[in-house]
VMD Tcl script that builds the backbone (N, CA, C; Angstrom):
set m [mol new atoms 246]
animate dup $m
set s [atomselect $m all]
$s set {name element resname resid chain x y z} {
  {N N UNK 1 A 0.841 -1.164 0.000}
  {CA C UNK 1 A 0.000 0.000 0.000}
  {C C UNK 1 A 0.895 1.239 0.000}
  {N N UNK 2 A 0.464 2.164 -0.836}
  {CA C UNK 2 A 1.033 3.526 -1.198}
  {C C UNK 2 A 0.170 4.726 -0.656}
  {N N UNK 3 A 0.570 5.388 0.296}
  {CA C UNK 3 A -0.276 6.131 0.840}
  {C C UNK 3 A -0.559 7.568 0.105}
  {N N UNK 4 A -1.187 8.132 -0.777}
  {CA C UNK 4 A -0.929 9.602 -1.841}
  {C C UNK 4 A -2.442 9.933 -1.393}
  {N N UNK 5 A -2.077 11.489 -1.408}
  {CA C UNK 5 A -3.557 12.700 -1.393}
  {C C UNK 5 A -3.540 12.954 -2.930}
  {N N UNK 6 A -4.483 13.317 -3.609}
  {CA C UNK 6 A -4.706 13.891 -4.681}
  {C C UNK 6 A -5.852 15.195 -4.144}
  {N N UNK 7 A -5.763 16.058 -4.869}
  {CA C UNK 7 A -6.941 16.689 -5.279}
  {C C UNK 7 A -7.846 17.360 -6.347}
  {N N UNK 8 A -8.443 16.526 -6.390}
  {CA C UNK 8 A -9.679 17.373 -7.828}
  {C C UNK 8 A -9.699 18.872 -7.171}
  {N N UNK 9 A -9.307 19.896 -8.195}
  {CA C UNK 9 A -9.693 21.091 -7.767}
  {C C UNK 9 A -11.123 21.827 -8.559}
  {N N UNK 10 A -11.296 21.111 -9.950}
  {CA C UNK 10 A -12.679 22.011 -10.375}
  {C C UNK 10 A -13.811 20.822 -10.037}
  {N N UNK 11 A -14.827 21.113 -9.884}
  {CA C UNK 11 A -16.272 20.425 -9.284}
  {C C UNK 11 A -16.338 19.864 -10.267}
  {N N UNK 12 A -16.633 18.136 -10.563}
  {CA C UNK 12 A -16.848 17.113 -10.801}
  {C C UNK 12 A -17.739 15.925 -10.672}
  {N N UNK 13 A -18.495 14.970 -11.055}
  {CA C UNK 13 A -18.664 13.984 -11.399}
  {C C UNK 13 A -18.343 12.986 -10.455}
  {N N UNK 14 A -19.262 12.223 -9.682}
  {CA C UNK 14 A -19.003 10.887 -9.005}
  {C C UNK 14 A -18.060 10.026 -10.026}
  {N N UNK 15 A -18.220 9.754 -11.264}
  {CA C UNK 15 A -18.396 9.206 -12.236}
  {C C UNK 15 A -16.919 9.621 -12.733}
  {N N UNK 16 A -16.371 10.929 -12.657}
  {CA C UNK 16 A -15.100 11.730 -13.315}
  {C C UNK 16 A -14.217 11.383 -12.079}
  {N N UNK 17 A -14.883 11.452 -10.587}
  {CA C UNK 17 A -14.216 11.829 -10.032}
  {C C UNK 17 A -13.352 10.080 -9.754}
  {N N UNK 18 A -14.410 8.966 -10.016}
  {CA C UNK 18 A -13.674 7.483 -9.745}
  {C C UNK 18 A -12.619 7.068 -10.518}
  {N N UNK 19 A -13.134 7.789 -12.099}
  {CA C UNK 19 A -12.149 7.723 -13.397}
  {C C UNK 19 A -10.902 8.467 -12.640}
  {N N UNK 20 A -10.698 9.451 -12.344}
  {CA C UNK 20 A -9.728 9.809 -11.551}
  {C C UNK 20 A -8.698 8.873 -10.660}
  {N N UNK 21 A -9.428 8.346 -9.853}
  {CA C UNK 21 A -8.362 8.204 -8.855}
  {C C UNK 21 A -8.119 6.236 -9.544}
  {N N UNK 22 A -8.844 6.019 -10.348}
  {CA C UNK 22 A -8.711 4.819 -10.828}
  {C C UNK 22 A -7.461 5.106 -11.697}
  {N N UNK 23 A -7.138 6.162 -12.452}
  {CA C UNK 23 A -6.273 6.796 -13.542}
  {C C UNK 23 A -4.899 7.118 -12.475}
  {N N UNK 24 A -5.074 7.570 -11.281}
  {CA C UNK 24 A -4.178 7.967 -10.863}
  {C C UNK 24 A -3.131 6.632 -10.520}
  {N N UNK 25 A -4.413 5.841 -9.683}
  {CA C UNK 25 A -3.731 4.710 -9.532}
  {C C UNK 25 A -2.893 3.646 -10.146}
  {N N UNK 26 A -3.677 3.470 -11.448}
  {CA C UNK 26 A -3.054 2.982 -12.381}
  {C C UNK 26 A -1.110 3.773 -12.868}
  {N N UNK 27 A -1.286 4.734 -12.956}
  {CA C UNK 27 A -0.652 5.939 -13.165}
  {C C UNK 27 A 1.184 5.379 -11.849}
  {N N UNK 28 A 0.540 5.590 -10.694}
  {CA C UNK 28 A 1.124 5.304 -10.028}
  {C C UNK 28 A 1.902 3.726 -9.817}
  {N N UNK 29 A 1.092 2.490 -10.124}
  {CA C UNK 29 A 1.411 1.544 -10.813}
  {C C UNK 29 A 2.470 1.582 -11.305}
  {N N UNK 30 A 2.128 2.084 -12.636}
  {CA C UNK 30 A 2.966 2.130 -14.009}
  {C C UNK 30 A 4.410 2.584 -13.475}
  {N N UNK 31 A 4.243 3.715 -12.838}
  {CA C UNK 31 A 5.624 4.307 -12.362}
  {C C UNK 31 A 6.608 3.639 -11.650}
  {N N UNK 32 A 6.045 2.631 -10.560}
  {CA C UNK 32 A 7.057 1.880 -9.978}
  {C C UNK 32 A 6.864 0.308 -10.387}
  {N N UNK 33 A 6.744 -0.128 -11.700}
  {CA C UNK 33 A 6.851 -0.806 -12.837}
  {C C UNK 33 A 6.602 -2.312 -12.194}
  {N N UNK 34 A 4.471 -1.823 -11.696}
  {CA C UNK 34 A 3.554 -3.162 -11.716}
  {C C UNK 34 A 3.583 -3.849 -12.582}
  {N N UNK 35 A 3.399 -4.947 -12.954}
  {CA C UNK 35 A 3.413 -5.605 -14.597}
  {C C UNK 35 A 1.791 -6.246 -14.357}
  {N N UNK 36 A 1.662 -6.846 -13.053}
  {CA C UNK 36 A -0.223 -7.345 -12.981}
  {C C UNK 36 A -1.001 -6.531 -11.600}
  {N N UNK 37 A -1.881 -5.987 -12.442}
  {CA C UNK 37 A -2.863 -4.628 -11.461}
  {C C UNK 37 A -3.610 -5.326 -11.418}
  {N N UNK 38 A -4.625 -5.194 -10.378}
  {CA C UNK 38 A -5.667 -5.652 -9.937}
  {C C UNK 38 A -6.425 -4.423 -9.192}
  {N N UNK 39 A -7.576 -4.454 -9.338}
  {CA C UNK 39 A -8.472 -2.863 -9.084}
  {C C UNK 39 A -9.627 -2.912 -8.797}
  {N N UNK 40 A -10.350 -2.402 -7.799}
  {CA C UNK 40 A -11.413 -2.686 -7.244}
  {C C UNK 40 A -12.188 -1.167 -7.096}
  {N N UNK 41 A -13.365 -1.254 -7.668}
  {CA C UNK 41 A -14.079 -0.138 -7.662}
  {C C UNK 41 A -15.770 -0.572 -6.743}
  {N N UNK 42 A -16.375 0.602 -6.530}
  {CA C UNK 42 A -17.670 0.298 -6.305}
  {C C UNK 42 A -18.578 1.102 -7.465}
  {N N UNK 43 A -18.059 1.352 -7.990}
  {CA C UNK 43 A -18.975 2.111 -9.169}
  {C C UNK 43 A -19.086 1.062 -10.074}
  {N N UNK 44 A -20.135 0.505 -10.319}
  {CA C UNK 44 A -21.050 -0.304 -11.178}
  {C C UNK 44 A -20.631 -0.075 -12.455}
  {N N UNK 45 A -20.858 1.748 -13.014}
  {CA C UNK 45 A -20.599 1.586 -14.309}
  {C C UNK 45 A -19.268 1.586 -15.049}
  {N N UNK 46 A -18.737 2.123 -14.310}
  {CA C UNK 46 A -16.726 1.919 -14.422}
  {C C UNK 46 A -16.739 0.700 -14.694}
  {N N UNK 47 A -16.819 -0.099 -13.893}
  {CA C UNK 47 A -16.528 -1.314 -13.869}
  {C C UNK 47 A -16.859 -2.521 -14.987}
  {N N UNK 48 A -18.075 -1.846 -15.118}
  {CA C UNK 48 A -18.838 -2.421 -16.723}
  {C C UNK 48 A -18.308 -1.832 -17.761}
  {N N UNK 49 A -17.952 -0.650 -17.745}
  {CA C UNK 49 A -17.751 0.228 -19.160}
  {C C UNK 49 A -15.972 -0.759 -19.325}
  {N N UNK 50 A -15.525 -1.200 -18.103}
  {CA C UNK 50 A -13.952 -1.361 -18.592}
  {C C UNK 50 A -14.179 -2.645 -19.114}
  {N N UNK 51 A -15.019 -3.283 -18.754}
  {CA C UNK 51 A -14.794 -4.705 -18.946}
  {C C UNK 51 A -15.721 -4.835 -20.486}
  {N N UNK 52 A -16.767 -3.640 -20.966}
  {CA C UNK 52 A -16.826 -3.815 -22.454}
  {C C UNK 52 A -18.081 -3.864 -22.189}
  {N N UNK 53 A -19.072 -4.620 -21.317}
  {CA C UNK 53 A -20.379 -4.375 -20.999}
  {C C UNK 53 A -21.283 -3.241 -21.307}
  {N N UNK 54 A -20.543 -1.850 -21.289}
  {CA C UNK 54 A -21.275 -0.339 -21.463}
  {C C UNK 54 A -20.378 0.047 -22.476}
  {N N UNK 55 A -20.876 0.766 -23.289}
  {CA C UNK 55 A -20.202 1.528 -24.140}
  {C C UNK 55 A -20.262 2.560 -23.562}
  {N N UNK 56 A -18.988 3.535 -24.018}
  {CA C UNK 56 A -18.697 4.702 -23.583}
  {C C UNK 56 A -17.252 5.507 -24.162}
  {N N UNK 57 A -17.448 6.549 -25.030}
  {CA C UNK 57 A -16.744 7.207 -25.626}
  {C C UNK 57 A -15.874 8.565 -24.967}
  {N N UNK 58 A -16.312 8.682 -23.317}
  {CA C UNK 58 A -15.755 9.354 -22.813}
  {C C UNK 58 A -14.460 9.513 -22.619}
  {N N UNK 59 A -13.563 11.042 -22.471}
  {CA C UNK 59 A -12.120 10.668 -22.305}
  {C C UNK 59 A -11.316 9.649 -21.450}
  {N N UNK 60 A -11.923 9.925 -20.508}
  {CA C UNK 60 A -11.897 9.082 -19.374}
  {C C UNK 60 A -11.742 7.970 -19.082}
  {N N UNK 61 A -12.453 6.999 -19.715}
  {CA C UNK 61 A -13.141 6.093 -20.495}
  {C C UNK 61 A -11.981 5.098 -21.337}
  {N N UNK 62 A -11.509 6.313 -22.178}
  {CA C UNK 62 A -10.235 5.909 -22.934}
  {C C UNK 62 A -8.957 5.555 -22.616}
  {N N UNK 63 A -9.096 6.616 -21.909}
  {CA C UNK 63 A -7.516 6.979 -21.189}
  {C C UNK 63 A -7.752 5.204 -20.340}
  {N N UNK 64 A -8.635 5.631 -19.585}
  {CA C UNK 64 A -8.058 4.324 -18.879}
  {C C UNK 64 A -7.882 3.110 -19.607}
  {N N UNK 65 A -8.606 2.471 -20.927}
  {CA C UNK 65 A -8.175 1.360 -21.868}
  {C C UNK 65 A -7.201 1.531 -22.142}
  {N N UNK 66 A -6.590 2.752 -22.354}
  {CA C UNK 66 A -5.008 2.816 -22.723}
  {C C UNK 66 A -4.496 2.433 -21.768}
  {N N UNK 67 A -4.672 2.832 -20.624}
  {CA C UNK 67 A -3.620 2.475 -19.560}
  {C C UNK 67 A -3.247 0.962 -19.211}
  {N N UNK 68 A -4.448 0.252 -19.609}
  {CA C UNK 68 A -4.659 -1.078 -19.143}
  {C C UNK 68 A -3.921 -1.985 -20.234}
  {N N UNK 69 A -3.771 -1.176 -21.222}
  {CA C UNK 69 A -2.200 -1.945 -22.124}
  {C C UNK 69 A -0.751 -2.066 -21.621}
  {N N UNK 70 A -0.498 -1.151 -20.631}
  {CA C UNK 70 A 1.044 -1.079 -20.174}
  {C C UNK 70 A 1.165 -2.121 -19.031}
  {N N UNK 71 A -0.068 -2.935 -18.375}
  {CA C UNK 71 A 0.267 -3.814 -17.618}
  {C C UNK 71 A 0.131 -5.346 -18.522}
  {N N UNK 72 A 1.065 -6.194 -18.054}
  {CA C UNK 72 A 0.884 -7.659 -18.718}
  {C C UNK 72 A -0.672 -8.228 -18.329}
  {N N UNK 73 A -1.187 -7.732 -17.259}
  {CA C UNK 73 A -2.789 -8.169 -16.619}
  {C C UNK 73 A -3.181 -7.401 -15.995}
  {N N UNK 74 A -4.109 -6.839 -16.584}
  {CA C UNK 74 A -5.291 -5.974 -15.641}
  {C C UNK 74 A -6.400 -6.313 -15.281}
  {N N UNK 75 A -7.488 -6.432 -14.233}
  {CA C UNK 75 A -7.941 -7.302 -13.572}
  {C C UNK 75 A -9.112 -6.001 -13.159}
  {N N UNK 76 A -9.922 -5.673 -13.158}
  {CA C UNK 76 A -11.334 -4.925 -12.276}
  {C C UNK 76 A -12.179 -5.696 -12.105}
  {N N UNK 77 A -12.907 -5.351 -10.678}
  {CA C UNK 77 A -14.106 -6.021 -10.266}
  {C C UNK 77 A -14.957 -5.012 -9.101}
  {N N UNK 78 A -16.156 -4.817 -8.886}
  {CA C UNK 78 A -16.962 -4.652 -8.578}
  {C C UNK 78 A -16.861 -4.795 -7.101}
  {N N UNK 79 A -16.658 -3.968 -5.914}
  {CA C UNK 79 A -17.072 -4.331 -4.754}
  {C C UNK 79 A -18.465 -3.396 -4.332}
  {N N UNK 80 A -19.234 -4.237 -3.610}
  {CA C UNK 80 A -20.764 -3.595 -3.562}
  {C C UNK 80 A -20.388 -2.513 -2.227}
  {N N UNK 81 A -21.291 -1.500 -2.498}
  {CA C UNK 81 A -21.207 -0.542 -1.228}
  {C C UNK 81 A -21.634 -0.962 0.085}
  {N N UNK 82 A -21.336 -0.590 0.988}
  {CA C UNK 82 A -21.160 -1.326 2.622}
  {C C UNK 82 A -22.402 -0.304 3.170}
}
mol reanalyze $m
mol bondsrecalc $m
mol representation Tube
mol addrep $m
Protein backbone atom coordinates (compact mmCIF):
# COMPACT_ATOMS: atom_id res chain seq x y z
CA UNK A 1 0.00 0.00 0.00
CA UNK A 2 1.03 3.53 -1.20
CA UNK A 3 -0.28 6.13 0.84
CA UNK A 4 -0.93 9.60 -1.84
CA UNK A 5 -3.56 12.70 -1.39
CA UNK A 6 -4.71 13.89 -4.68
CA UNK A 7 -6.94 16.69 -5.28
CA UNK A 8 -9.68 17.37 -7.83
CA UNK A 9 -9.69 21.09 -7.77
CA UNK A 10 -12.68 22.01 -10.37
CA UNK A 11 -16.27 20.42 -9.28
CA UNK A 12 -16.85 17.11 -10.80
CA UNK A 13 -18.66 13.98 -11.40
CA UNK A 14 -19.00 10.89 -9.00
CA UNK A 15 -18.40 9.21 -12.24
CA UNK A 16 -15.10 11.73 -13.32
CA UNK A 17 -14.22 11.83 -10.03
CA UNK A 18 -13.67 7.48 -9.74
CA UNK A 19 -12.15 7.72 -13.40
CA UNK A 20 -9.73 9.81 -11.55
CA UNK A 21 -8.36 8.20 -8.85
CA UNK A 22 -8.71 4.82 -10.83
CA UNK A 23 -6.27 6.80 -13.54
CA UNK A 24 -4.18 7.97 -10.86
CA UNK A 25 -3.73 4.71 -9.53
CA UNK A 26 -3.05 2.98 -12.38
CA UNK A 27 -0.65 5.94 -13.17
CA UNK A 28 1.12 5.30 -10.03
CA UNK A 29 1.41 1.54 -10.81
CA UNK A 30 2.97 2.13 -14.01
CA UNK A 31 5.62 4.31 -12.36
CA UNK A 32 7.06 1.88 -9.98
CA UNK A 33 6.85 -0.81 -12.84
CA UNK A 34 3.55 -3.16 -11.72
CA UNK A 35 3.41 -5.61 -14.60
CA UNK A 36 -0.22 -7.35 -12.98
CA UNK A 37 -2.86 -4.63 -11.46
CA UNK A 38 -5.67 -5.65 -9.94
CA UNK A 39 -8.47 -2.86 -9.08
CA UNK A 40 -11.41 -2.69 -7.24
CA UNK A 41 -14.08 -0.14 -7.66
CA UNK A 42 -17.67 0.30 -6.31
CA UNK A 43 -18.98 2.11 -9.17
CA UNK A 44 -21.05 -0.30 -11.18
CA UNK A 45 -20.60 1.59 -14.31
CA UNK A 46 -16.73 1.92 -14.42
CA UNK A 47 -16.53 -1.31 -13.87
CA UNK A 48 -18.84 -2.42 -16.72
CA UNK A 49 -17.75 0.23 -19.16
CA UNK A 50 -13.95 -1.36 -18.59
CA UNK A 51 -14.79 -4.70 -18.95
CA UNK A 52 -16.83 -3.82 -22.45
CA UNK A 53 -20.38 -4.37 -21.00
CA UNK A 54 -21.27 -0.34 -21.46
CA UNK A 55 -20.20 1.53 -24.14
CA UNK A 56 -18.70 4.70 -23.58
CA UNK A 57 -16.74 7.21 -25.63
CA UNK A 58 -15.75 9.35 -22.81
CA UNK A 59 -12.12 10.67 -22.30
CA UNK A 60 -11.90 9.08 -19.37
CA UNK A 61 -13.14 6.09 -20.50
CA UNK A 62 -10.23 5.91 -22.93
CA UNK A 63 -7.52 6.98 -21.19
CA UNK A 64 -8.06 4.32 -18.88
CA UNK A 65 -8.18 1.36 -21.87
CA UNK A 66 -5.01 2.82 -22.72
CA UNK A 67 -3.62 2.48 -19.56
CA UNK A 68 -4.66 -1.08 -19.14
CA UNK A 69 -2.20 -1.94 -22.12
CA UNK A 70 1.04 -1.08 -20.17
CA UNK A 71 0.27 -3.81 -17.62
CA UNK A 72 0.88 -7.66 -18.72
CA UNK A 73 -2.79 -8.17 -16.62
CA UNK A 74 -5.29 -5.97 -15.64
CA UNK A 75 -7.94 -7.30 -13.57
CA UNK A 76 -11.33 -4.92 -12.28
CA UNK A 77 -14.11 -6.02 -10.27
CA UNK A 78 -16.96 -4.65 -8.58
CA UNK A 79 -17.07 -4.33 -4.75
CA UNK A 80 -20.76 -3.59 -3.56
CA UNK A 81 -21.21 -0.54 -1.23
CA UNK A 82 -21.16 -1.33 2.62
Amino acid sequence: MIPCIFLLVEPCSNNVTEYNALLIGMQLAEEISVKHLEAYSDSKLIVNQVHGEYEDSMPYYNATINMTEKFKCFYINRVPHQ
